[in-house]
Structure formats: structure tokens, C-alpha cells
KETIRO-632756 format. One line per 4 residues: number of its first residue (from 0); their letters; for each residue x, y, z of N, C-alpha, C. Coordinates in Angstrom, 1 decimal. Atoms other than C-alpha are relative to their C-alpha. Example, Ala and Ser with C-alpha at 12.3 -4.5 7.8 and 13.67 -1.06 7.14 Angstrom:
KETIRO-632756
0 = AS = 0.9/-1.2/0.0/12.3/-4.5/7.8/0.9/1.2/0.0 ~ -0.9/-1.1/0.0/13.7/-1.1/7.1/-0.8/1.1/0.8;
end
This chain:
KETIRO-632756
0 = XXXX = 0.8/0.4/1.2/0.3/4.6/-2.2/1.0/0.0/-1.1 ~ -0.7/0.5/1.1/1.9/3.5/-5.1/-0.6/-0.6/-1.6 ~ 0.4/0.5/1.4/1.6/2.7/-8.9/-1.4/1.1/-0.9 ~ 0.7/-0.7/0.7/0.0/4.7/-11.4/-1.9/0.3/0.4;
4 = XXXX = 1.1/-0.4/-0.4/-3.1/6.7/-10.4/-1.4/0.0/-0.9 ~ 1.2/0.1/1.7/-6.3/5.6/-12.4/-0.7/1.2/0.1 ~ 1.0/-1.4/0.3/-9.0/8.2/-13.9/-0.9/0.0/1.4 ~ 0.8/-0.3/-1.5/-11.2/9.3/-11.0/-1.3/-0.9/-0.2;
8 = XXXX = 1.0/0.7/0.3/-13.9/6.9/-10.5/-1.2/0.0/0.4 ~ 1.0/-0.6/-0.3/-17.3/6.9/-10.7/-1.3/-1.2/0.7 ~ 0.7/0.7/-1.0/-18.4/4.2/-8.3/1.2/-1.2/0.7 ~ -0.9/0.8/-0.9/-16.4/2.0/-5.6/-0.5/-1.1/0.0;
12 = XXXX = 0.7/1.0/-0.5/-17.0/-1.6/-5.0/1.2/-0.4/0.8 ~ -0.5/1.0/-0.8/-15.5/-3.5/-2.1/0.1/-1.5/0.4 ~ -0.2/1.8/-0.9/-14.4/-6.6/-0.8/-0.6/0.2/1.5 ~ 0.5/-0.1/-1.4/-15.6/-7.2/2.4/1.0/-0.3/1.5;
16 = XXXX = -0.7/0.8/-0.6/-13.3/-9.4/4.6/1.6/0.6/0.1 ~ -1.9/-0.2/0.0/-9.4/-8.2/5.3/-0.3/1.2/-0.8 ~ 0.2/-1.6/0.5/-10.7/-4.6/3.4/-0.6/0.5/0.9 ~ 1.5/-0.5/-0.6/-13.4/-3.1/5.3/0.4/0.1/1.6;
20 = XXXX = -0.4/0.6/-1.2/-12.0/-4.7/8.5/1.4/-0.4/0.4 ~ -1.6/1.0/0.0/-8.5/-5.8/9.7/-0.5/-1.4/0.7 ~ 0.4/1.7/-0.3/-8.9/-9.5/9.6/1.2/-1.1/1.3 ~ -0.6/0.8/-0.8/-6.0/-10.6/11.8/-0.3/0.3/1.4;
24 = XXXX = 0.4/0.0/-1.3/-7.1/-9.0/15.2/-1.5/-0.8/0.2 ~ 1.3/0.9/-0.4/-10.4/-10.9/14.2/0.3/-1.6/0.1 ~ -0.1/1.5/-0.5/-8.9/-14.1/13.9/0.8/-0.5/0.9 ~ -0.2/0.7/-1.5/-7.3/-14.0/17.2/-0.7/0.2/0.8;
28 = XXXX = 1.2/0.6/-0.9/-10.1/-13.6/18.6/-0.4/-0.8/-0.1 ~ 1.1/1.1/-0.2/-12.1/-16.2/17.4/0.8/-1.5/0.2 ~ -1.1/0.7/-0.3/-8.7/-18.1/17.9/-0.1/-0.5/1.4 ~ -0.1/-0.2/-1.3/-8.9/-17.6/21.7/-1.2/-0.6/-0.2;
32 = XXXX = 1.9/1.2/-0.3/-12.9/-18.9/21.3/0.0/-0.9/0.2 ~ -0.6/1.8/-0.1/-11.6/-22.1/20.1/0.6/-0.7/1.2 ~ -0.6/0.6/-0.9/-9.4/-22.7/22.2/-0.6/-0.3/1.4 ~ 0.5/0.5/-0.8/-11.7/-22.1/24.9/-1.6/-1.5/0.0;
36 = XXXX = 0.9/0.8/0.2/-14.5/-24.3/23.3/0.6/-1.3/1.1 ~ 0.2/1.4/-0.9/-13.6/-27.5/25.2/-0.2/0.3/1.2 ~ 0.1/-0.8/-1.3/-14.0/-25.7/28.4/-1.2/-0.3/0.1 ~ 1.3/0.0/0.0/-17.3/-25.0/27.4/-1.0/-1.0/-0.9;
40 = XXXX = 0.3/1.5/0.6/-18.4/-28.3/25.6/0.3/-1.1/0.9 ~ -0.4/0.8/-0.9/-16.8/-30.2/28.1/0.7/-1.4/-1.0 ~ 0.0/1.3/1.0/-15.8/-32.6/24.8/1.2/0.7/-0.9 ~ -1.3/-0.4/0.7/-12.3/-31.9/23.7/-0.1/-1.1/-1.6;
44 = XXXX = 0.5/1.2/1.2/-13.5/-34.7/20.8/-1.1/0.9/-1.3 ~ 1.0/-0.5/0.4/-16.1/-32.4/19.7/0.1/1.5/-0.4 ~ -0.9/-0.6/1.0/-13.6/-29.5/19.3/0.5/0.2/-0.7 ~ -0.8/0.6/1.4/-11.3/-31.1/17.4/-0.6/-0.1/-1.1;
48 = XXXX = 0.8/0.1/1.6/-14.0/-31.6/14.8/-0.4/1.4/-0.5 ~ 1.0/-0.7/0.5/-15.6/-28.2/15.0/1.6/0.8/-0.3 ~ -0.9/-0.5/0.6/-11.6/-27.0/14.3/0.4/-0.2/-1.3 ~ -0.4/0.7/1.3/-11.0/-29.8/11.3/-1.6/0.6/-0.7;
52 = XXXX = 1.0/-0.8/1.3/-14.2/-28.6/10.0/-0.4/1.2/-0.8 ~ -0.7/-1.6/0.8/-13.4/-24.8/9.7/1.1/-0.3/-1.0 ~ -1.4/-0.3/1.0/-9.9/-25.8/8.5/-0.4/-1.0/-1.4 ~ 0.3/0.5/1.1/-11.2/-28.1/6.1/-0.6/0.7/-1.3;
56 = XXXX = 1.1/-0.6/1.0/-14.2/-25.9/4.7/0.6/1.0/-0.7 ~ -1.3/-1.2/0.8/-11.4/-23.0/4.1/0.8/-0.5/-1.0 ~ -1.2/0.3/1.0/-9.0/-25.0/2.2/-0.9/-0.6/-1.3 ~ 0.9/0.5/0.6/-11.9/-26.8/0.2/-0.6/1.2/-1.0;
60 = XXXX = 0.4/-1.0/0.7/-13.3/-23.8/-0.7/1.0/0.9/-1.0 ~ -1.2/-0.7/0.8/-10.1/-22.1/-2.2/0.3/-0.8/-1.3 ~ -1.0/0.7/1.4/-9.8/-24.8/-4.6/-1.5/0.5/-0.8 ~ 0.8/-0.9/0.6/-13.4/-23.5/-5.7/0.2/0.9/-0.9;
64 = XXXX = -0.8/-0.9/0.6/-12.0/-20.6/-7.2/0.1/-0.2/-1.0 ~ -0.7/0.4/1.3/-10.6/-22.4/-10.3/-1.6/-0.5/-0.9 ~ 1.0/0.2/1.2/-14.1/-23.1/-11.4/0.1/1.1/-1.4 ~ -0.2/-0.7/0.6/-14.1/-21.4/-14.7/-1.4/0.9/-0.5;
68 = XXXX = 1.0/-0.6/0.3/-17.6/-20.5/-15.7/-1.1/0.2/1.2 ~ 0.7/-0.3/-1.1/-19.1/-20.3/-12.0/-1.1/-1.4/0.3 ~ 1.1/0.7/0.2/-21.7/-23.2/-11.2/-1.4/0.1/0.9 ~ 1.0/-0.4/-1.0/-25.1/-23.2/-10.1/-0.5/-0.6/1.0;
72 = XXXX = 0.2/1.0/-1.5/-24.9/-25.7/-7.1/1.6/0.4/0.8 ~ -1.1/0.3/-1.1/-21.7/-23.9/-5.7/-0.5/0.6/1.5 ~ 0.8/-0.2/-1.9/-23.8/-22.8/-2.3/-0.3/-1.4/0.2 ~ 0.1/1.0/-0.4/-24.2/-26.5/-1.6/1.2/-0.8/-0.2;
76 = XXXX = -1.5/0.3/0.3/-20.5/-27.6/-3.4/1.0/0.4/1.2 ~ -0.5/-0.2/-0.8/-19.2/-25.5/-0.9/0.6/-0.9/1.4 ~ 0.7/0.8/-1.6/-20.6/-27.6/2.3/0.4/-1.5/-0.7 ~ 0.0/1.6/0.6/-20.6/-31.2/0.0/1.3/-0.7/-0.1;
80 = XXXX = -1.2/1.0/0.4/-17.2/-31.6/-0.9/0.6/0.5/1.5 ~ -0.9/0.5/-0.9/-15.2/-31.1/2.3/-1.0/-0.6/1.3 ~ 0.8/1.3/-1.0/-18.1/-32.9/4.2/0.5/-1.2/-0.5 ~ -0.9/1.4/-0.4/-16.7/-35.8/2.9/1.0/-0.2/0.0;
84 = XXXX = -1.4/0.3/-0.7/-13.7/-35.2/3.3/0.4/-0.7/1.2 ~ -0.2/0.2/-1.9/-14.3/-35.2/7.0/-0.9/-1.0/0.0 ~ 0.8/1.6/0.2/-17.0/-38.2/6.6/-0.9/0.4/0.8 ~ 1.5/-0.7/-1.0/-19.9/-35.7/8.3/-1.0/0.0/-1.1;
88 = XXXX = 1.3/-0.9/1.2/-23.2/-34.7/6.6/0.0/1.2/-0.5 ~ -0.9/-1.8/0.8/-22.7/-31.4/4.4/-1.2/0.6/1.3 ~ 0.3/-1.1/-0.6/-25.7/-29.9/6.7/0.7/-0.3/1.5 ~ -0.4/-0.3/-1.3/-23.7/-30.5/10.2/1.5/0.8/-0.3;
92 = XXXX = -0.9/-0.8/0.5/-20.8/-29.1/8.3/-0.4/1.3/-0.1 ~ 0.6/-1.6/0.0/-22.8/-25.8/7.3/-0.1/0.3/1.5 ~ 0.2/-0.7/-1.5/-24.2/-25.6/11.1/1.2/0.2/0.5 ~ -1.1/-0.3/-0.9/-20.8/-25.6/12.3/0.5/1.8/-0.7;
96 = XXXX = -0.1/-1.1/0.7/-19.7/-23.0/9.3/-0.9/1.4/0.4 ~ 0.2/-1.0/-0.2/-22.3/-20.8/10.1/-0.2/0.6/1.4 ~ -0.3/-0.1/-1.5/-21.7/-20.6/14.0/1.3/0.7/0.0 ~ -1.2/-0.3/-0.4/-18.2/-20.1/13.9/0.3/0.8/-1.4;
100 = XXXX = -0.3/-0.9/0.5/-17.5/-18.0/10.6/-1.4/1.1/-0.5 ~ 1.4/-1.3/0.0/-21.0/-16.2/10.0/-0.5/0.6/1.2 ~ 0.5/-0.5/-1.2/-22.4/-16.0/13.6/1.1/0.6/0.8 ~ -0.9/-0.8/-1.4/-19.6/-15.6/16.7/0.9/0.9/-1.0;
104 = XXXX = -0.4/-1.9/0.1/-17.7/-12.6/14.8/-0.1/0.9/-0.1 ~ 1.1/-1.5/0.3/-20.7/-10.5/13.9/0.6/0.6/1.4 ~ 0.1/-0.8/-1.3/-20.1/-9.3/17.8/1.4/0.8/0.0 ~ -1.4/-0.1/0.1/-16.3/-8.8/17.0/0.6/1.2/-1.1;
108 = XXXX = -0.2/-0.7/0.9/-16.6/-6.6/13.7/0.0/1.4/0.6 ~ -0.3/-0.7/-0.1/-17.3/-3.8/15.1/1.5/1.1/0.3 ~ -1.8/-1.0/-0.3/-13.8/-2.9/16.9/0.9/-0.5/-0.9 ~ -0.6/0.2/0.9/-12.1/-4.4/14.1/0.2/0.4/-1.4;
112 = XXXX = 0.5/0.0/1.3/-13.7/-2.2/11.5/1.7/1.1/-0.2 ~ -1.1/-1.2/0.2/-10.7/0.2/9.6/-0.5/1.3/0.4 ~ 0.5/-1.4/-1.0/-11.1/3.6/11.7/-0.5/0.7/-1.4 ~ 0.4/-1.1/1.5/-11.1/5.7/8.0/-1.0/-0.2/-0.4;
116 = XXXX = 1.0/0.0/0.9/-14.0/4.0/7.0/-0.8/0.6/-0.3 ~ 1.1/-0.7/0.0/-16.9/6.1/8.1/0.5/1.4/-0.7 ~ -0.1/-1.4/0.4/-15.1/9.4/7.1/0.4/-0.5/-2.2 ~ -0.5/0.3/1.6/-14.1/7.7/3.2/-1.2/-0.1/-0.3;
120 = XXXX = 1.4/0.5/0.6/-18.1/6.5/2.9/-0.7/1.5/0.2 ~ 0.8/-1.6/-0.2/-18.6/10.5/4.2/-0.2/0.8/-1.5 ~ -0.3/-0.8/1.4/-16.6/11.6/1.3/-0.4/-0.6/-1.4 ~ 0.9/0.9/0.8/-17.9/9.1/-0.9/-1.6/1.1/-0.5;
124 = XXXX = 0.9/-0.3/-0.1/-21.3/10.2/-0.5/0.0/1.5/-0.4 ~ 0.2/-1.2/-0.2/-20.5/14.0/-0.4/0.5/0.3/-1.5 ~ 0.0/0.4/1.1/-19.3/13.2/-4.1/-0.7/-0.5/-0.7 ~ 0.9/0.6/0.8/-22.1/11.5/-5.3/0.3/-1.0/-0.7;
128 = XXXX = -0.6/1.1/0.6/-20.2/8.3/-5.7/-0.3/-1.3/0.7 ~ 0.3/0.8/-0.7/-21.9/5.6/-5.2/1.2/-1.4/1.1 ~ -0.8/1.7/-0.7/-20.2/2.2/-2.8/-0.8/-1.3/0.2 ~ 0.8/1.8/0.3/-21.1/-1.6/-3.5/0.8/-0.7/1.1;
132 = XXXX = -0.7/1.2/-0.7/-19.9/-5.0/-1.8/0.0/-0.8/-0.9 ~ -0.4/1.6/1.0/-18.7/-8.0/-3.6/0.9/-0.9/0.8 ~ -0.3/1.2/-1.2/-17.9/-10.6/-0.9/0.2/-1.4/-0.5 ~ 0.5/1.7/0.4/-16.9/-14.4/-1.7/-0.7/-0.4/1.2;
136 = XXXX = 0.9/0.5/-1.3/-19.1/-14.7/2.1/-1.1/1.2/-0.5 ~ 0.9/-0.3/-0.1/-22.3/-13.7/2.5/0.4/1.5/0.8 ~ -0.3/-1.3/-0.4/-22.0/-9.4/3.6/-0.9/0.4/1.0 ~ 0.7/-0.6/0.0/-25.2/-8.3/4.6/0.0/0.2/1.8;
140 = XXXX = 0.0/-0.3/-1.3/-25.1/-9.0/8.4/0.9/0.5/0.8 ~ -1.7/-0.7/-0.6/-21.4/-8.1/8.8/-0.4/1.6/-0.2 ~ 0.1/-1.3/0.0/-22.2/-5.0/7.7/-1.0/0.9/0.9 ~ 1.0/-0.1/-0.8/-25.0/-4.5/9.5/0.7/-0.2/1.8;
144 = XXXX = -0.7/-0.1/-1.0/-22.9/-5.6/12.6/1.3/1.1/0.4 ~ -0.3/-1.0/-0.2/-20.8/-3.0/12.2/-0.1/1.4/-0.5 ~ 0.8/-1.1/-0.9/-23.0/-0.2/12.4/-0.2/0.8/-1.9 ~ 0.2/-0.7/1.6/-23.3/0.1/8.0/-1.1/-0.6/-0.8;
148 = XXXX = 1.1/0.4/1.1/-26.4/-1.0/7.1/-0.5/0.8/-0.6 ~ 0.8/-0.9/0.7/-27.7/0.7/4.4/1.3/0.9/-1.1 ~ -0.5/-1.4/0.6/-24.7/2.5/3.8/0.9/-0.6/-1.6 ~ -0.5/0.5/1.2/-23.7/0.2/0.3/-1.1/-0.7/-0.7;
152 = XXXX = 0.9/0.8/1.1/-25.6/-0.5/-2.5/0.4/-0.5/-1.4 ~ 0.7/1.4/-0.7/-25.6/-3.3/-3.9/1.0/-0.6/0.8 ~ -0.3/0.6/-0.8/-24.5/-5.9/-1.5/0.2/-1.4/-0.3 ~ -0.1/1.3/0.6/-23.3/-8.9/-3.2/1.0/-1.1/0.7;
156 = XXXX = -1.3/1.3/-0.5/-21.8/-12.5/-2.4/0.2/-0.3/-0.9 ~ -0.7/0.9/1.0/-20.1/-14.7/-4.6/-1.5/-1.5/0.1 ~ 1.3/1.2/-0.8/-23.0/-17.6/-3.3/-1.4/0.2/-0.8 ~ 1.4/-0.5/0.4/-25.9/-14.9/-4.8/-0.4/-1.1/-1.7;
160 = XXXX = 0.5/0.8/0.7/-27.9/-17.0/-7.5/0.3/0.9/-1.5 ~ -0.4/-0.6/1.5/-26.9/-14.3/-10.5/1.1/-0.3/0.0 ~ -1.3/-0.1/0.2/-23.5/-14.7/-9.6/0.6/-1.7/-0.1 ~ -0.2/1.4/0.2/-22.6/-18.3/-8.7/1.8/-0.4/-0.4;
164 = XXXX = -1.2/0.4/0.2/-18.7/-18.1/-8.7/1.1/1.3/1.0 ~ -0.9/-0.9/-0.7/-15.9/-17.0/-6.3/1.1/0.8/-0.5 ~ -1.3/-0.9/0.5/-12.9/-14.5/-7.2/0.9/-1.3/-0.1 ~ 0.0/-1.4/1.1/-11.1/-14.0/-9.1/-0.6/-0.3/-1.4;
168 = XXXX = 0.9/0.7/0.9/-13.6/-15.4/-11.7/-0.7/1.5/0.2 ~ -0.4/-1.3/0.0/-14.7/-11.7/-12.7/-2.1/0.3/0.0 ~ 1.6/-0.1/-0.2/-18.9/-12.5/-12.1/-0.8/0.7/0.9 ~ 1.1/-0.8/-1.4/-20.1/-10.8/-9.1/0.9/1.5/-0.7;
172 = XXXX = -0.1/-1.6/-0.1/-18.0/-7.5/-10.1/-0.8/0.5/-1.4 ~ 1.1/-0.2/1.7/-19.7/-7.9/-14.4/-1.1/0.5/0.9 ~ 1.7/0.1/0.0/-23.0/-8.1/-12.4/-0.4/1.3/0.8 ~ 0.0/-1.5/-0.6/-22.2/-4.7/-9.9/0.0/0.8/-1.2;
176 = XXXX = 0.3/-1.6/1.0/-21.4/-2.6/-13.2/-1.2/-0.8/-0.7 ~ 1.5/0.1/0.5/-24.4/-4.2/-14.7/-1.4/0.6/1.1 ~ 1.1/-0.8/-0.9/-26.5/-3.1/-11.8/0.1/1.5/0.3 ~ -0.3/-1.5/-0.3/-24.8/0.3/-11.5/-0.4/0.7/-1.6;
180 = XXXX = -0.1/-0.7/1.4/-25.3/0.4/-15.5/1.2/0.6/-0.3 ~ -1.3/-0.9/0.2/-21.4/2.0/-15.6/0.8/-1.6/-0.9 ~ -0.6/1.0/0.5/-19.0/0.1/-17.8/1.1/-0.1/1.3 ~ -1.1/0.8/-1.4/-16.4/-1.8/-15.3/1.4/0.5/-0.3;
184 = XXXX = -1.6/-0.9/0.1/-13.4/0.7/-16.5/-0.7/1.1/1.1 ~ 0.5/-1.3/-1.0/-15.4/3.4/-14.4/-0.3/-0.3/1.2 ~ 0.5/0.3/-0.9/-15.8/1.5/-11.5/1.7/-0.6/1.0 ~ -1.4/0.3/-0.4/-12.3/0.9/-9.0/-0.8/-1.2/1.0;
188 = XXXX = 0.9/1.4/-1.3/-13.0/-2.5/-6.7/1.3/-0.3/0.7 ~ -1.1/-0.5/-0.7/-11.0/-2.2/-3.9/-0.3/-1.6/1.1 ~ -0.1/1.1/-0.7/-9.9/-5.3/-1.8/1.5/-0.2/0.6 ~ -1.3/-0.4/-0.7/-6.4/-6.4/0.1/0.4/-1.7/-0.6;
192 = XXXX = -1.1/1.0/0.2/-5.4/-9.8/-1.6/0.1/0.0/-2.0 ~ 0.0/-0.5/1.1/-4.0/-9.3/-5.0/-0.4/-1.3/-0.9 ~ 0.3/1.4/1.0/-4.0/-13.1/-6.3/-1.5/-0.1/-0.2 ~ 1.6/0.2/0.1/-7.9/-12.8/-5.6/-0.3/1.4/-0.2;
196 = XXXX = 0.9/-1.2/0.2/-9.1/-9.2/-5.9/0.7/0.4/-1.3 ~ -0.3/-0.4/0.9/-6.7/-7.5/-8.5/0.2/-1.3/-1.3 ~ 0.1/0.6/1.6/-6.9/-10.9/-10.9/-1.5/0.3/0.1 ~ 1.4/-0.2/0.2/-10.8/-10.6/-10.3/-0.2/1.1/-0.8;
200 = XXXX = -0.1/-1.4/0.5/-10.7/-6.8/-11.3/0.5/-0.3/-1.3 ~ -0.8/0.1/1.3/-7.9/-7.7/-14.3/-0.9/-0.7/-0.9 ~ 0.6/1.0/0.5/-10.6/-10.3/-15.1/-1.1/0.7/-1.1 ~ 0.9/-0.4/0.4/-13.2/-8.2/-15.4/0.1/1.9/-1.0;
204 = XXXX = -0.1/-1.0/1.0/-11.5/-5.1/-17.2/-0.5/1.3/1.0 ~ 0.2/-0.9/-1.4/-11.7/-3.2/-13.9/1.4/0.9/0.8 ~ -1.0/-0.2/-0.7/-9.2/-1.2/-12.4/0.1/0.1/1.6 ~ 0.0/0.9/-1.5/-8.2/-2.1/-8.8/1.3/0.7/1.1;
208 = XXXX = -0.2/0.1/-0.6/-6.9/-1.0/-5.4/0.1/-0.9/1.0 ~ -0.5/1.1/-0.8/-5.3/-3.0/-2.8/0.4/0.3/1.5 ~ -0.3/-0.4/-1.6/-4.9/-2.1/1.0/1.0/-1.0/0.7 ~ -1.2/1.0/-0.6/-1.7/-4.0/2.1/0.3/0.9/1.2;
212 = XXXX = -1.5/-0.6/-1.2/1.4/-3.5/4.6/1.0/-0.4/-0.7 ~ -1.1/-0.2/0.3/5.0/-3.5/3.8/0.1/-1.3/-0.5 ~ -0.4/1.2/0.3/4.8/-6.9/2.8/-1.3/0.3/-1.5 ~ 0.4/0.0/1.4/2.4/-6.5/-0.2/0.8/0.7/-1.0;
216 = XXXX = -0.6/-0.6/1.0/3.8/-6.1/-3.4/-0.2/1.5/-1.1 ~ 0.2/-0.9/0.9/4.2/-3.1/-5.7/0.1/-0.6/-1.0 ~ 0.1/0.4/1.0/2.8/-4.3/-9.0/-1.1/0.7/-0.9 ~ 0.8/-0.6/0.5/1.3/-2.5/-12.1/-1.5/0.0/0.2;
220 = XXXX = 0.9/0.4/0.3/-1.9/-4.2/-12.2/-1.0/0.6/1.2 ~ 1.0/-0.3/-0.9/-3.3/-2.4/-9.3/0.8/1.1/1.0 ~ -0.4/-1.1/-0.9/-2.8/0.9/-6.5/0.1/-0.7/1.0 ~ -0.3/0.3/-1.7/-1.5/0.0/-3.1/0.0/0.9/0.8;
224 = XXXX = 0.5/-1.0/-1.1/-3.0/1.9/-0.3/0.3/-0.4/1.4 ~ -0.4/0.0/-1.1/-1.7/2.2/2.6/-1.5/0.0/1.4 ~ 1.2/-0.1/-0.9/-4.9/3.2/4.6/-1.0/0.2/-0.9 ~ 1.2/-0.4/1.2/-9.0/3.3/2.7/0.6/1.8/0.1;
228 = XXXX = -0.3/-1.1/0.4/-7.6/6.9/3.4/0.5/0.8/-1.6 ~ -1.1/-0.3/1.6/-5.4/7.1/0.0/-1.4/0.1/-0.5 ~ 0.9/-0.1/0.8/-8.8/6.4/-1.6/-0.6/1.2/-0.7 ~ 0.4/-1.6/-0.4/-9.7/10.4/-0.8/0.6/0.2/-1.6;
232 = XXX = -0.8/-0.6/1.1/-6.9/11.3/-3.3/-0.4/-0.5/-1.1 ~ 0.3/0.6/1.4/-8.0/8.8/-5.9/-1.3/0.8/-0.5 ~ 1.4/-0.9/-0.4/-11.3/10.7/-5.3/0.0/1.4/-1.5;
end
């Protein structure tokens, strides 16, 4: 852990995706899925699409981000603009999206979740400190798939109709300290990519943890944690 230790804080919010979970044993799984899809499709034509249609809807979406004031048609923006990219219909684009990044990993989160979790949401709790979600994906059933439903309130996407804009655009974390009532200096929002979590946090006048490996950077603007363990200490 690294970089100056903020005041003790008096509610957590999370990222969901690559925090909460290690994200790379999940995307060699669903890596290996792929690859078997033509197997089980029998239509190597018909994988290739459902692969350019993931990789498209990811890259598409990232340029999202730069919206500046959030908009209120980005749950359909999402799906619209790299449907035509690919020259599909935005809803066979969503059906693909929500098969392959909402549906087949729910089964997969579980052994992928960070081991410390349950014992950090113990001590959480045993402090009387509340823990949120603030997701640019929808959370509620990931969490629920691995075995935490209930145990974070609130539970936000970037997608939700108050919010309406992805990180690091600083709307879904304003709208957790508005729901917690705490001003957003008292609240740490903890996530693992700095360009998106600690400018979101910087955005919003938030101070911010970062769960890397030897490759993320030490930089003022946020704590680097080695395991959610470190969190204890910030505790």
C-alpha cells in the first residue's frame, strides 16, 4: 500500500468489475467459451459475429465516457452506435451483449471473487460502515451470483436513469453520497483502473483507492492496495 493515507472513512463505494473480482481468470474463461462456440453452433459465421460484436460493443462504449454532462438515451447509445458499425439491429446486438457479458459469467463469478472480500464486508459491517456499488454494468445479479446479495447498499450502474453517464464523469458516485447524505470527502470509492476510477473519484471531490499489481502506478491522486485487505488499515 502506498501514498498518503486518507482520514478514516465513513462509507465505502465500489467498482464492481476487476475490484470485487479478478477480471482476468474471468476472461479466460469466457475466452475458452468462445472459442468453443462454433462447436456448438455448428456456424463458425455466426461466431465471428457474436466475437466482432462483443469487441465492437467494448471499444464503442469506451468512447462513451467522454460524454460530458451524461445523456439520457445512453442505455440505448450504447447498443445504437456500434450496431451500425457492424450493420446489425441495436436489439440483436443487446441479445448478443447480454448472453455473453451479463448472462454466461454470472456462473463464473463466484470462484473469481477476491478471497478478502467476505472478511473486509465482515469488518465493514462490524464498524458500522456502510458499502455501495457504482458499476459502468449493470451489478445487481453479479452480485447476487456471487453469494452478496443484500450485502451493499445502494447498488448502482452508470445505465440507472438518475445517473445516465459512465466514469470517470463523477454522476453515479455525486448520487451515492447524495443517497448516503455524507459529503463525497467522507466517502473512499475503491476500484482498480486509475484512468477510470481515480479520475471519476478526482472528479467528484472523492478520495480514492486502487487495487493493482506491480504494474500499476504510484500516484498521489489515490492509495494503491495491494489486496481489499489494505482497506482494514485505512479502516
Amino acid at each position: 500500500m502506498s501514498a498518503p493515507r486518507p482520514g478514516a472513512p465513513r462509507a465505502l463505494l465500489f467498482d464492481l468489475d476487476g475490484t470485487l473480482y479478478r477480471q482476468d481468470p474471468l476472461r479466460l474463461r469466457m475466452l475458452l467459451a468462445l472459442a468453443r462456440l462454433p462447436v456448438e453452433t455448428r456456424s463458425p459465421k455466426a461466431s465471428l459475429q457474436v466475437w466482432r460484436a462483443i469487441q465492437t460493443f467494448r471499444s464503442t462504449r469506451e468512447t462513451l465516457r467522454t460524454l460530458g454532462d451524461g445523456a439520457s438515451d445512453l442505455e440505448r447509445r450504447q447498443y445504437r452506435l456500434p450496431a451500425e458499425q457492424l450493420g446489425m439491429p441495436p436489439d440483436a446486438l443487446e441479445a448478443i451483449v447480454h448472453e455473453w457479458i451479463d448472462r454466461r459469467p454470472l456462473p463464473q463469478l463466484r470462484r473469481v471473487m477476491r478471497p478478502e472480500l467476505p472478511a473486509l464486508l465482515e469488518a465493514l459491517a462490524a464498524r458500522g460502515i456502510p458499502a455501495g456499488v457504482f458499476s459502468d454494468y449493470p451489478a445487481v445479479a453479479k452480485l447476487a451470483a456471487m453469494g452478496l446479495a443484500g450485502r451493499f447498499d445502494p447498488v448502482l450502474a452508470a445505465t440507472d436513469a438518475a445517473i445516465h453517464a459512465f466514469k470517470p464523469h463523477p454522476a453515479g458516485l455525486l448520487h451515492a453520497a447524495a443517497l448516503w447524505d455524507l459529503p463525497p470527502a467522507a466517502i473512499l470509492y475503491v476500484g482498480d483502473r486509475p484512468e477510470v476510477d481515480a479520475a471519476a473519484a478526482a472528479a467528484a471531490g472523492m478520495p480514492c483507492a486502487i487495487v493493482g499489481d506491480r504494474s500499476t502506478p504510484n500516484r498521489a491522486d489515490y492509495l494503491r492496495l495491494t489486496t481489499l485487505t489494505d482497506l482494514i488499515d485505512v479502516l
